[in-house]
Backbone bond lengths (Angstrom), bond angles and torsions (degrees), N, CA, C in turn:
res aa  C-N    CA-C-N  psi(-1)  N-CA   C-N-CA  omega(-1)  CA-C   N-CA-C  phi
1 X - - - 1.451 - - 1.518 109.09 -
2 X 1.594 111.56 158.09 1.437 99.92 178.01 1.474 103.03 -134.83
3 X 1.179 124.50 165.34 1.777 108.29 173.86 1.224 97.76 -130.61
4 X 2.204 104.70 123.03 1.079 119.02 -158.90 2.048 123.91 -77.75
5 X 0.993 101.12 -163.14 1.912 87.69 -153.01 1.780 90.51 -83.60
6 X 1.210 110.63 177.62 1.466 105.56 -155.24 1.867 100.66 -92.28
7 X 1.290 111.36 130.95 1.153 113.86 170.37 1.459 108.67 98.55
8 X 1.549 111.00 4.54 1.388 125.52 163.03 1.775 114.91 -80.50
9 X 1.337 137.19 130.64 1.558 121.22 179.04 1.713 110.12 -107.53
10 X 1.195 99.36 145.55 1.353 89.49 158.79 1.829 136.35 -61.84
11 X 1.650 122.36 130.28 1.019 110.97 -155.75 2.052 99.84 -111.78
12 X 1.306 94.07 -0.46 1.735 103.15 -170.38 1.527 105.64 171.64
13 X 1.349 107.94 153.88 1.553 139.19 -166.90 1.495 92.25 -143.70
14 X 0.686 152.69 167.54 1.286 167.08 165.55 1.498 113.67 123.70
15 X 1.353 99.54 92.33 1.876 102.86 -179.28 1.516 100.00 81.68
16 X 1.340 122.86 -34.65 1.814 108.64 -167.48 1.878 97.29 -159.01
17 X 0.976 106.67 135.47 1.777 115.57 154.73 1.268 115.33 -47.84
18 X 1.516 114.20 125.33 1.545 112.58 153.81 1.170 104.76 -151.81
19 X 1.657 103.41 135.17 1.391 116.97 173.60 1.722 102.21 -115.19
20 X 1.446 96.67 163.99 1.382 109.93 173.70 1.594 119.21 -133.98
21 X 1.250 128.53 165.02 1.285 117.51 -155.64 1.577 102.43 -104.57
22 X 0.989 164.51 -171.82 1.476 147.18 -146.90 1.656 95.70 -105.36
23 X 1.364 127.90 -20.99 1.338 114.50 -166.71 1.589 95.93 -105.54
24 X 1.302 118.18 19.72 1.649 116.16 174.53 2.012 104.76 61.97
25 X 1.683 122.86 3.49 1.305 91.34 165.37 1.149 131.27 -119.63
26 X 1.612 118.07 33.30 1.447 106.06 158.48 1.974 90.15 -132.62
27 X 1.047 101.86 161.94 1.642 121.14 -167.26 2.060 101.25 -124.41
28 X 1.266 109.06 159.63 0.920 112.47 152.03 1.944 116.20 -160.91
29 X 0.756 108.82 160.87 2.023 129.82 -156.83 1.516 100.08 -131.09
30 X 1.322 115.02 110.82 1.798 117.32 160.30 1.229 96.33 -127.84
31 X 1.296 113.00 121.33 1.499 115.67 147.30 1.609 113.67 -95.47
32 X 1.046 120.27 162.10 1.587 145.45 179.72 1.311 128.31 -118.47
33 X 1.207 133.71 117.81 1.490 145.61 158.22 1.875 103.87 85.61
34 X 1.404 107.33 56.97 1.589 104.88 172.77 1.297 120.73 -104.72
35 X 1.304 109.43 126.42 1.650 120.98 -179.23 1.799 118.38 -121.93
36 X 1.270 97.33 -178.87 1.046 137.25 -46.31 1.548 126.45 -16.29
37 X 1.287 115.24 -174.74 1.960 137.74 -176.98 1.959 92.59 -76.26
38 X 1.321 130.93 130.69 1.428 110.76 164.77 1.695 86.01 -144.56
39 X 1.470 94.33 179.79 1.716 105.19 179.53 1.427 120.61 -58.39
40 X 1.382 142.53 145.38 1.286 136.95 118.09 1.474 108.40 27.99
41 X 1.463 112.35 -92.25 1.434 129.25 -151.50 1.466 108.96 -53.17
42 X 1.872 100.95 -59.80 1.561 123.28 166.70 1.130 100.93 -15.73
43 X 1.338 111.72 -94.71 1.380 135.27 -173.69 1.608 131.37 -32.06
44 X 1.633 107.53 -36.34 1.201 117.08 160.95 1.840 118.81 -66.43
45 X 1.611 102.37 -45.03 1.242 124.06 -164.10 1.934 96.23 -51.48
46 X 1.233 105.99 -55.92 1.527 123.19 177.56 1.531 111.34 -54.12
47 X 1.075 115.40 -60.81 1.455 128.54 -176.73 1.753 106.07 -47.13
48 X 1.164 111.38 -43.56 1.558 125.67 177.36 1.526 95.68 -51.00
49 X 1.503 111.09 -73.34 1.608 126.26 -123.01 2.048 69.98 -71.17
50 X 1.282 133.52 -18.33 1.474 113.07 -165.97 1.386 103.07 -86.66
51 X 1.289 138.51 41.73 1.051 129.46 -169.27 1.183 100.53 -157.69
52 X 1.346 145.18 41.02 1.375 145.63 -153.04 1.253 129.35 -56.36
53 X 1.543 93.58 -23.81 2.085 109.56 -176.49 1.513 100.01 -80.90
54 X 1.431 128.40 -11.32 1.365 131.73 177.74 1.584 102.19 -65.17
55 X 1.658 114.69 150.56 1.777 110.73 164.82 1.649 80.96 -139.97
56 X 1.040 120.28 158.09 1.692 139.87 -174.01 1.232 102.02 -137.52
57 X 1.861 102.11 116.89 1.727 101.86 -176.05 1.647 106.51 -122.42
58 X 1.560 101.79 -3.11 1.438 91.05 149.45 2.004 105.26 -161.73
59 X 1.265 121.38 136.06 1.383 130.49 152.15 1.511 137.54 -51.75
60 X 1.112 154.00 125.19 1.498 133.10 114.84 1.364 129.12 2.23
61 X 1.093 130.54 140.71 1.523 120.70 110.74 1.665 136.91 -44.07
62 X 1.107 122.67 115.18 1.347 115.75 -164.12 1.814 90.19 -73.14
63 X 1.879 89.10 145.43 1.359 110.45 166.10 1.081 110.02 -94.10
64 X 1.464 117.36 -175.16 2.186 136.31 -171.73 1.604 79.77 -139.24
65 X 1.292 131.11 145.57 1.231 136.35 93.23 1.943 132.45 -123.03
66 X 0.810 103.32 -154.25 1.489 90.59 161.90 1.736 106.54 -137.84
67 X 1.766 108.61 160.05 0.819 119.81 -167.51 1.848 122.56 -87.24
68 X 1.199 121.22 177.47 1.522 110.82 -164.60 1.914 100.55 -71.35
69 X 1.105 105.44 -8.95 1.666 85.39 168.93 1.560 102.06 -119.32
70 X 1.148 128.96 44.72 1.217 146.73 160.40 1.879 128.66 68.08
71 X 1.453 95.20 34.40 1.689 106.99 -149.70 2.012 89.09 -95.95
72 X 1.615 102.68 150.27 1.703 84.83 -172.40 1.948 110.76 -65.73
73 X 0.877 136.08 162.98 1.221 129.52 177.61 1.910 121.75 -140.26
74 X 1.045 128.45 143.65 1.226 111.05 -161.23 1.482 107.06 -142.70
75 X 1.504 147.39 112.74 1.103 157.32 169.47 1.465 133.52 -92.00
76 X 1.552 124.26 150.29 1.642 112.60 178.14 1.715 83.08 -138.63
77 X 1.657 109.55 141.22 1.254 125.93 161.03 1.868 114.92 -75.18
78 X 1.158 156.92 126.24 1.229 145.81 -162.28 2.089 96.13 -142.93
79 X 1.646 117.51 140.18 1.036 132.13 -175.82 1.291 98.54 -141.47
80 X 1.640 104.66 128.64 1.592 109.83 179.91 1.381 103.24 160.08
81 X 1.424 150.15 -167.99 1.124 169.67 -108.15 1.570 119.85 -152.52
82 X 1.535 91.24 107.38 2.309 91.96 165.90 1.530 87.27 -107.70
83 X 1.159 104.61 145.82 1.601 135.08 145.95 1.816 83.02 43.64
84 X 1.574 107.17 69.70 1.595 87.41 -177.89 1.573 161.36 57.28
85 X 1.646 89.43 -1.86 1.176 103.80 165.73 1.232 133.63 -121.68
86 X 1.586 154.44 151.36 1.102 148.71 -147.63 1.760 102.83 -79.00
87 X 1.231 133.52 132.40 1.219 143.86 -157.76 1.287 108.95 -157.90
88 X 1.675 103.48 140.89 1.913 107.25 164.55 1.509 96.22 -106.87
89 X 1.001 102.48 -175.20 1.904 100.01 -166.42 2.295 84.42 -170.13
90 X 0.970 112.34 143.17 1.343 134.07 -175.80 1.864 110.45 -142.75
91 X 1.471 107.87 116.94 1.434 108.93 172.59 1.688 110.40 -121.28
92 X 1.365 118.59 116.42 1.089 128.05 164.53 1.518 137.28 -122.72
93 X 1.221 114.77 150.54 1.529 126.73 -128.69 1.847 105.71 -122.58
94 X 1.300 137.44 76.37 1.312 124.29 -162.69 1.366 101.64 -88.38
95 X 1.377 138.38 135.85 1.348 132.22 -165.73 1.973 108.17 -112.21
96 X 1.464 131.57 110.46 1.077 114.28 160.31 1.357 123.04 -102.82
97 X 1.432 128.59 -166.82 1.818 127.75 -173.84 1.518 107.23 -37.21
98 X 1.673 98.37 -48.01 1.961 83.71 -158.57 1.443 96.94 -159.98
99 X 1.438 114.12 56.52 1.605 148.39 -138.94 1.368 134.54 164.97
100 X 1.520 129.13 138.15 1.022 137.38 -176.88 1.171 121.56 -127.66
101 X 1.492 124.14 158.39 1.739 111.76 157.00 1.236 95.76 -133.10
102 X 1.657 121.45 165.04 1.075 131.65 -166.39 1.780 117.56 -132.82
103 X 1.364 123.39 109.93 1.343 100.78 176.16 1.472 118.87 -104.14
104 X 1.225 115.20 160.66 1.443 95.99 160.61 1.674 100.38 -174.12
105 X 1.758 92.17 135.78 1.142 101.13 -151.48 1.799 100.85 -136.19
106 X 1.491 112.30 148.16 1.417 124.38 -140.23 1.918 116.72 -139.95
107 X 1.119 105.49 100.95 1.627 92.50 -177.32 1.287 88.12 -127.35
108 X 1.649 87.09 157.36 1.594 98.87 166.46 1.391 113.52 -87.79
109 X 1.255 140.83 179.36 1.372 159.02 127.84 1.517 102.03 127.92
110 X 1.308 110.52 -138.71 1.779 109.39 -175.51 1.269 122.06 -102.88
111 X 1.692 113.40 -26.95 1.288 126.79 -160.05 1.635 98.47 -71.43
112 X 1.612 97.14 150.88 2.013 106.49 -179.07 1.341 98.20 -72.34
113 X 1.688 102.13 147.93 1.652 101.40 -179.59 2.295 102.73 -124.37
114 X 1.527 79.90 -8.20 1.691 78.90 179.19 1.564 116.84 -65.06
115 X 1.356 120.06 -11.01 1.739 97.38 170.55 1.309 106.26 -78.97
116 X 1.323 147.71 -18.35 1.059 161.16 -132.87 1.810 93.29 -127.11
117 X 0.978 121.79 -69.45 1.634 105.03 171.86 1.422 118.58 -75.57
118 X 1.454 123.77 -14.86 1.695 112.40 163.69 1.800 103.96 -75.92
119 X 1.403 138.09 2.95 1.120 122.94 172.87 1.250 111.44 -94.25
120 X 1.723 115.13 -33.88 1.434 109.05 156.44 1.266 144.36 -42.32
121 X 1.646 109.06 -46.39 0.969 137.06 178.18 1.834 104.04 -56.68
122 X 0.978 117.86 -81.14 1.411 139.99 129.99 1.728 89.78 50.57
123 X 1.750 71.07 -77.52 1.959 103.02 -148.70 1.817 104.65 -77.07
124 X 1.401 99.62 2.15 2.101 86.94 -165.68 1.651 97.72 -78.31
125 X 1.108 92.27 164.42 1.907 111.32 -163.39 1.699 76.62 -123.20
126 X 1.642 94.03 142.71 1.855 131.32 159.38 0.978 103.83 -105.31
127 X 1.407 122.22 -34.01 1.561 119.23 -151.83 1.369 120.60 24.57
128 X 1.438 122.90 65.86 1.631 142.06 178.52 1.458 83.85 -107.51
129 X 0.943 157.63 -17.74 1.496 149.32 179.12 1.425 107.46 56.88
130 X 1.438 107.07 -147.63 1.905 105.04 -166.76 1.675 92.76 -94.45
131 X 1.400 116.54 144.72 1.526 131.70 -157.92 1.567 117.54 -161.34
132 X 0.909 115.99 -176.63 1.528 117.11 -177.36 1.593 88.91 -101.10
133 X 1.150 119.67 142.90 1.820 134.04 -154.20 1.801 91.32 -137.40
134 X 1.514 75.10 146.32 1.786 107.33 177.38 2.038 86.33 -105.57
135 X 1.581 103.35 150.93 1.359 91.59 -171.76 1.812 80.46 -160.05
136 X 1.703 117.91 159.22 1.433 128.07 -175.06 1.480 114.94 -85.43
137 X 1.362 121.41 141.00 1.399 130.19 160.36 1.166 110.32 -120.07
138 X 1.509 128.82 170.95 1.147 131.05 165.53 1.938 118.09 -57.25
139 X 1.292 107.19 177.00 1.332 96.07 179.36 1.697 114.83 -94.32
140 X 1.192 136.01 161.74 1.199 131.02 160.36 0.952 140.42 -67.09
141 X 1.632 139.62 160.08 1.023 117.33 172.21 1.680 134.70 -64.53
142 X 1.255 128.36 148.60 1.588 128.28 164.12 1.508 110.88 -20.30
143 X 1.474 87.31 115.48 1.715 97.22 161.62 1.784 105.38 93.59
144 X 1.150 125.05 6.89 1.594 125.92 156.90 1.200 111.52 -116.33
145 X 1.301 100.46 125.59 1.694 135.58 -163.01 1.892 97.80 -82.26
146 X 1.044 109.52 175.72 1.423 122.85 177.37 1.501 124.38 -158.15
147 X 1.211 106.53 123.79 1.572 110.39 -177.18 1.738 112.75 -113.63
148 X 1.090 114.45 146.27 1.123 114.02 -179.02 1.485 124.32 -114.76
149 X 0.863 154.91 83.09 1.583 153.47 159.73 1.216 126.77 -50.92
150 X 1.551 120.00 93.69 2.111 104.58 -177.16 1.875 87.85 72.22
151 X 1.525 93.56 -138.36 1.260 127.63 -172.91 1.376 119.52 -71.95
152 X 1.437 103.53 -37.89 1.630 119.07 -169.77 1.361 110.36 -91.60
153 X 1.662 119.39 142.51 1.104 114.83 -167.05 1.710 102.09 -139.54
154 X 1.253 129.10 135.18 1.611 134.88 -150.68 1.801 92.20 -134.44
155 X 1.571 101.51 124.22 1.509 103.43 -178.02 1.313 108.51 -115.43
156 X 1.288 124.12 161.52 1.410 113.35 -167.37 1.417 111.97 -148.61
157 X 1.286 128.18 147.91 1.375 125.29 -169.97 1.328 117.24 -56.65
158 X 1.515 128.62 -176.74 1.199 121.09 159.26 1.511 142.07 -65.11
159 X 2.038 85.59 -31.10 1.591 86.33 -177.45 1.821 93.61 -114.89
160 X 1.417 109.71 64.53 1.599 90.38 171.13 1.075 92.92 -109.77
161 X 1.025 124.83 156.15 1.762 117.11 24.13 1.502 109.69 -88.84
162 X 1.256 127.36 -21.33 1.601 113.18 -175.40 1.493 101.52 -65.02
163 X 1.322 136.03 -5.11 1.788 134.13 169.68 1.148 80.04 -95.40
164 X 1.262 137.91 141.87 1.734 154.11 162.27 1.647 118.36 -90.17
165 X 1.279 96.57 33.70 1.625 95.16 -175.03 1.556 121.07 -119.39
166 X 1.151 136.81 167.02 1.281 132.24 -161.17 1.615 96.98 -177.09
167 X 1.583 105.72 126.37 1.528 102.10 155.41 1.448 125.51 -119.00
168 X 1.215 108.71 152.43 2.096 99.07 -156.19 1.760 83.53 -127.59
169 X 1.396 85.65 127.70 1.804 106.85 179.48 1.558 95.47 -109.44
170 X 1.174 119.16 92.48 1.758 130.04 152.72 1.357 105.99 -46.87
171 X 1.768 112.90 136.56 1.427 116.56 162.33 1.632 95.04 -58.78
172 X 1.622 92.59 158.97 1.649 110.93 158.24 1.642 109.20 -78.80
173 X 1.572 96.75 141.10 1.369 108.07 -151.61 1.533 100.78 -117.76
174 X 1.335 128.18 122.34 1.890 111.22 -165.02 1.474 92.38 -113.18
175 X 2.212 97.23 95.07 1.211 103.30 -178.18 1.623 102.97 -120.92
176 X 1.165 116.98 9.56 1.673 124.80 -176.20 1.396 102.77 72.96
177 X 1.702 147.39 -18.25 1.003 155.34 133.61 1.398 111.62 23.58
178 X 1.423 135.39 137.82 1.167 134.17 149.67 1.477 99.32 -117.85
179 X 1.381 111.38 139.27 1.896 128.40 176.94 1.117 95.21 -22.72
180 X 1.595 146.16 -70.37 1.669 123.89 -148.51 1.370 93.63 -77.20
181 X 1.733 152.73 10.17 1.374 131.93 149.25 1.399 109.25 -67.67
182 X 1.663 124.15 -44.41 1.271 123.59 -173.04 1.367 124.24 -62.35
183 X 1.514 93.83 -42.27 1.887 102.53 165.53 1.741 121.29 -70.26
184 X 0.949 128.61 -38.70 1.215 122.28 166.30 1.671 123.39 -67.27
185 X 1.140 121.82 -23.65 1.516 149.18 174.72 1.533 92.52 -63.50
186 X 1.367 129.23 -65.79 1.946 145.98 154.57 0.715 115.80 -29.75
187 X 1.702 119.45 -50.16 1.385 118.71 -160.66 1.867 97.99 -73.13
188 X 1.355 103.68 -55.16 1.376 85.15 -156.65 1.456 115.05 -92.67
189 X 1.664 128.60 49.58 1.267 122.14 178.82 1.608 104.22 -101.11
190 X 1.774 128.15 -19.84 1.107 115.19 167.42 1.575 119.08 -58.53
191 X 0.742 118.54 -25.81 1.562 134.30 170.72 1.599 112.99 -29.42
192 X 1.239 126.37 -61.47 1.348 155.66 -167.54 1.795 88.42 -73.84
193 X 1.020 144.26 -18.13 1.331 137.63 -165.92 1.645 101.02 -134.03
194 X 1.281 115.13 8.60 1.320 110.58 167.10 1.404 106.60 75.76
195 X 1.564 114.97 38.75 1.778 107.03 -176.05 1.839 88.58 -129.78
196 X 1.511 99.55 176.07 1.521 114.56 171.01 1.499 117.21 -123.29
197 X 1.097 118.97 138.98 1.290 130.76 171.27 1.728 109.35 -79.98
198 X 1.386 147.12 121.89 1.173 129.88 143.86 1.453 113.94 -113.73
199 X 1.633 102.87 161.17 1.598 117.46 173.09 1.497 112.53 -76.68
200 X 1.191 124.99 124.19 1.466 121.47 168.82 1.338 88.59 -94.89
201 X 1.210 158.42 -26.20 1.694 127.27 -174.42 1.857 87.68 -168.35
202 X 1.593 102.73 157.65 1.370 129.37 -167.17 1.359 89.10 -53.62
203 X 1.423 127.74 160.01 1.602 138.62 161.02 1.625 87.97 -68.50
204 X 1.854 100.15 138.05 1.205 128.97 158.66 1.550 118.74 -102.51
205 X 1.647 115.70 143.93 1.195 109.24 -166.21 1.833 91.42 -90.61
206 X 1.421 118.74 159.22 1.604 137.19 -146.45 1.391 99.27 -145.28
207 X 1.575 116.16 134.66 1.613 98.86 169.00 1.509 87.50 -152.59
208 X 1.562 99.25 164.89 1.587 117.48 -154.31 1.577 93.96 -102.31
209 X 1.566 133.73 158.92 1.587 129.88 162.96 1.234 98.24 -60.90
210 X 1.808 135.39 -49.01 1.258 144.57 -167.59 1.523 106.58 -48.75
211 X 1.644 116.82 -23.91 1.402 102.67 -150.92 1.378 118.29 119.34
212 X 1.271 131.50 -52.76 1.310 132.42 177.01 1.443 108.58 -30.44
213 X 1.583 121.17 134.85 1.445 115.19 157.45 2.297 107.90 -110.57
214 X 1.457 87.45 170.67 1.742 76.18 174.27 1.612 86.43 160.57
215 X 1.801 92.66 173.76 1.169 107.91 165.95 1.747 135.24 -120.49
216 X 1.259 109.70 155.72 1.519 100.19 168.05 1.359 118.43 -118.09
217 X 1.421 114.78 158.18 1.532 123.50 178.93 1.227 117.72 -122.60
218 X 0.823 141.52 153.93 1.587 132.50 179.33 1.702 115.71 -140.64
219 X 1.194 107.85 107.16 1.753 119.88 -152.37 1.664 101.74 -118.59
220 X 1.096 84.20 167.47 2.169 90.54 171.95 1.644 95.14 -136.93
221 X 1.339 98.26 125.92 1.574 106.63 175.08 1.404 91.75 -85.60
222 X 1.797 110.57 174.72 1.421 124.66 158.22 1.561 120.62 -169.04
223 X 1.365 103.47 115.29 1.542 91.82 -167.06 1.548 91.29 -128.21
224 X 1.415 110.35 160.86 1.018 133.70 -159.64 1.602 118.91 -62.24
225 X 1.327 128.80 132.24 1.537 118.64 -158.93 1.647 113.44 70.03
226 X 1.258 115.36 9.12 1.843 97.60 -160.71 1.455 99.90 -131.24
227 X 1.613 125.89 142.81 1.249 111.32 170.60 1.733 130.78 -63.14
228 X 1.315 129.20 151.76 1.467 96.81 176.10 1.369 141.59 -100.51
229 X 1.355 108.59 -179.14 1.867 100.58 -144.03 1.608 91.19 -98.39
230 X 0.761 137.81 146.38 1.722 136.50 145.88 1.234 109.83 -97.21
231 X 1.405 110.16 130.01 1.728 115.96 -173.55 1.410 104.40 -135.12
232 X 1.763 112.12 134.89 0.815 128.30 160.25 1.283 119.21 -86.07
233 X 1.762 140.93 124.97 1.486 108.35 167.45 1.554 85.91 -137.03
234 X 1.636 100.19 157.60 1.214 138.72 -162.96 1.804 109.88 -122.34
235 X 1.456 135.61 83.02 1.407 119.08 -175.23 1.702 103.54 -107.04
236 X 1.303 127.78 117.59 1.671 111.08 164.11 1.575 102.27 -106.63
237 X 1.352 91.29 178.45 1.528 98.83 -175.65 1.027 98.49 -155.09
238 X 1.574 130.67 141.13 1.539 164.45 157.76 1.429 116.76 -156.49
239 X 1.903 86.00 134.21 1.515 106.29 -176.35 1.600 120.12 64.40
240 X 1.057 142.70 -142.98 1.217 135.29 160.56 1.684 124.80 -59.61
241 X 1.258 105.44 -6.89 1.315 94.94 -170.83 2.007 130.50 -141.25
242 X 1.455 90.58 155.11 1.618 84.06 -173.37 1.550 121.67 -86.92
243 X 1.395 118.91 -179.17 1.476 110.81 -179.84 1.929 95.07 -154.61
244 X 1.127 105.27 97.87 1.500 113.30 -174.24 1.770 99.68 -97.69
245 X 1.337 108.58 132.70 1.427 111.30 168.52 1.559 86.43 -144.67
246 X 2.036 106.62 156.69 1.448 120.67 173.55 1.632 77.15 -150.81
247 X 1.697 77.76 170.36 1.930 110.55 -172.12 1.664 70.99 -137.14
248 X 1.399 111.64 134.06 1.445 128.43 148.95 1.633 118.97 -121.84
249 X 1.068 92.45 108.42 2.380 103.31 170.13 1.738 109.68 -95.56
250 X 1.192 110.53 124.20 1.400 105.67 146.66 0.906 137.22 -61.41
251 X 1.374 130.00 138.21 1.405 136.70 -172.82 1.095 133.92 54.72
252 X 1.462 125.71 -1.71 1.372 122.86 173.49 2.142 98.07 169.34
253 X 1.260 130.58 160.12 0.802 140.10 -173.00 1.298 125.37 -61.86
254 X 1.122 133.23 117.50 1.767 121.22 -173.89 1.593 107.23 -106.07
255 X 1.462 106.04 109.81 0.987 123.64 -163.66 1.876 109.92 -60.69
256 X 1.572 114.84 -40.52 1.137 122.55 -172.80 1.379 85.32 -61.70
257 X 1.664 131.16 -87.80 1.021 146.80 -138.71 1.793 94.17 -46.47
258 X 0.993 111.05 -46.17 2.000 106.38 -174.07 1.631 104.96 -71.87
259 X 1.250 148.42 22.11 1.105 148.98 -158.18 1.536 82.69 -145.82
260 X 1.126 157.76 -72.69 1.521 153.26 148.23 1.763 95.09 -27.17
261 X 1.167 116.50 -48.47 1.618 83.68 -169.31 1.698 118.06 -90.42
262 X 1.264 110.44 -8.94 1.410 108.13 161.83 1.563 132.10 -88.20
263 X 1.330 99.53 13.59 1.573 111.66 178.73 1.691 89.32 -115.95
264 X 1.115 152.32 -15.99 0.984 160.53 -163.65 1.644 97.40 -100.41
265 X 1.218 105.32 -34.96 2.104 87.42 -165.57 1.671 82.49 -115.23
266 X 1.154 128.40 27.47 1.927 127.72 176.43 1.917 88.08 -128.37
267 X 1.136 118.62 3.28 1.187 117.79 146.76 1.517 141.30 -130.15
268 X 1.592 98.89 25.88 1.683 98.14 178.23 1.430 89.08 -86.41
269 X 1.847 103.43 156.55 1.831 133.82 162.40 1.543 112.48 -103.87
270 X 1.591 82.46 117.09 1.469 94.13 165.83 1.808 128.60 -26.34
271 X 1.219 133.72 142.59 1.491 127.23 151.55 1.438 110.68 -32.59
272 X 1.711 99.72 133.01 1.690 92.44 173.76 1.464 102.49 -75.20
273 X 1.467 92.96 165.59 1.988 100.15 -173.87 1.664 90.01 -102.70
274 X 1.417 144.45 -4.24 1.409 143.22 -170.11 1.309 109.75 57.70
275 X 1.326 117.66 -161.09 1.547 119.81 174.99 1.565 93.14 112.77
276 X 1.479 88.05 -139.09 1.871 108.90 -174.62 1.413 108.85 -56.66
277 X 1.119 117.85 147.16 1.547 129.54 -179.91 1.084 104.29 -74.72
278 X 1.233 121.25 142.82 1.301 142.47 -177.14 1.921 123.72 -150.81
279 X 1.216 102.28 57.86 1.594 99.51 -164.35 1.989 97.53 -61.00
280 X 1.139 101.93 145.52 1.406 131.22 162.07 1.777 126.58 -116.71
281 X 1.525 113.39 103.14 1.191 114.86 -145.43 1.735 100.33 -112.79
282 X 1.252 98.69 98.35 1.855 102.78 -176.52 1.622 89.19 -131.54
283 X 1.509 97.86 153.74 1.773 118.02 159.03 1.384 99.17 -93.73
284 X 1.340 135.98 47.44 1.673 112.38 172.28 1.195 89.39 -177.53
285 X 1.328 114.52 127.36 1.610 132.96 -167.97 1.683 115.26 -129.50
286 X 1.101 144.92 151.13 1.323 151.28 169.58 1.782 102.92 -75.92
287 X 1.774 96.83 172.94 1.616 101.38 168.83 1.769 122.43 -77.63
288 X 1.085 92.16 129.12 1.899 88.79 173.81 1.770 110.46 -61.79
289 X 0.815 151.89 136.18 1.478 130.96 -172.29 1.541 88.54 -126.32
């Protein structure tokens, strides 16, 4: 939800918010809680086609920032035509777990209206409070697929399953945790199934471009009847929260696959902390995982 600028009224409820500004020429549209989760683009693409008297004669690059309670958020600046007249038009995108909201907001004449709808945007409340978080990495290389479960998301080579490898990106978890709780927490669940954990080499300390610090270990499980696993795991920690990623190979180490997965966890971003606005304005974005 957002609460609109002062001296703006509401003009309709029905399916979506819209207020208007007292002289009827700029508008604005929030809807709340739309699912499923879909892309950026989708979402814009749709948002357009409902507005038909609109023509768009030039785009943005859509920006990322996050919002004042720290949720990812995503915007496009748009210039072009309502009902024939010269118009800026702004669509922004607040993203929660398994949910969206949508703004999009519309004036006529020449003047820019995106500082003015990225502060809105800015300002909308989820109220999901503090949670286990989906957070960005870079993308992978060509030809590994991605599945998602809940929060957790497991990528996989091109030719698996006959490649036996898999890397599993855990949401960040806001448990006050430092990495040797998460690894020992790992270590001892083969236990319960009658398997062993060993160390192939001392934990190395790991650090992210974002900032993240942490460590990795790199172990071979083995449980009984089962081939064994070689595991890479990767835990950092900042602020309240953790960020666990592993690469698991059967039977022996896959050298490609750990070279993808250490460029992969030397590029996850921290949880935003929200607060002060801070737009970040790129055409090229990583995977949300």
């Amino acid at each position: 939800m957002i609460a609109p600028p002062e001296g703006w009224r509401r003009v309709a409820s029905v399916g979506a918010d819209v207020y208007a500004n007292p002289d009827r020429s700029m508008q604005i549209r929030y809807r709340s809680r739309l699912a499923p989760l879909r892309r950026v683009a989708s979402i814009v693409e749709d948002v357009l086609r409902e507005l038909p008297e609109w023509r768009t004669r030039r785009a943005s690059a859509r920006e990322r920032f996050a919002t004042r309670e720290g949720e990812h958020a995503f915007g496009v600046s748009l210039i072009g035509a309502w009902t024939d007249r010269d118009a800026h038009r702004y669509i922004g995108i607040v993203y929660g777990d398994d949910s969206y909201d949508v703004l999009d907001m519309v004036a006529f004449g020449t003047e820019p209206l995106e500082a003015r709808a990225r502060v809105l945007l800015h300002s909308a409340t989820l109220q999901l409070g503090v949670r286990r978080r989906r957070y960005f990495h870079d993308c992978l290389p060509a030809g590994w697929h991605g599945h998602a479960t809940g929060l957790t998301t497991h990528w996989f080579p091109p030719t698996f399953p006959a490649r036996p490898s898999t890397i599993v990106v855990y949401p960040a978890n806001p448990t006050n945790e430092r990495p040797i709780a998460v690894y020992q927490a790992m270590a001892a669940s083969p236990a319960a199934s009658g398997g062993e954990l060993h160390e192939l080499a001392p934990p190395a300390e790991i650090a992210a471009k974002h900032g993240l610090e942490g460590l990795h270990w790199q172990l071979c499980g083995v449980t009984p009847g089962r081939p064994p696993v070689v595991r890479d795991l990767v835990v950092f920690a900042r602020r309240s929260f953790t960020y666990a990623l592993q690469l698991d190979s059967l039977h022996h180490a896959d050298a490609d696959a750990c070279a993808v997965f250490f460029a992969l966890a030397r590029s996850v971003e921290p949880v935003p902390a929200g607060g002060i606005l801070a737009a970040n304005a790129a055409s090229a974005f990583g995977h949300l995982v």
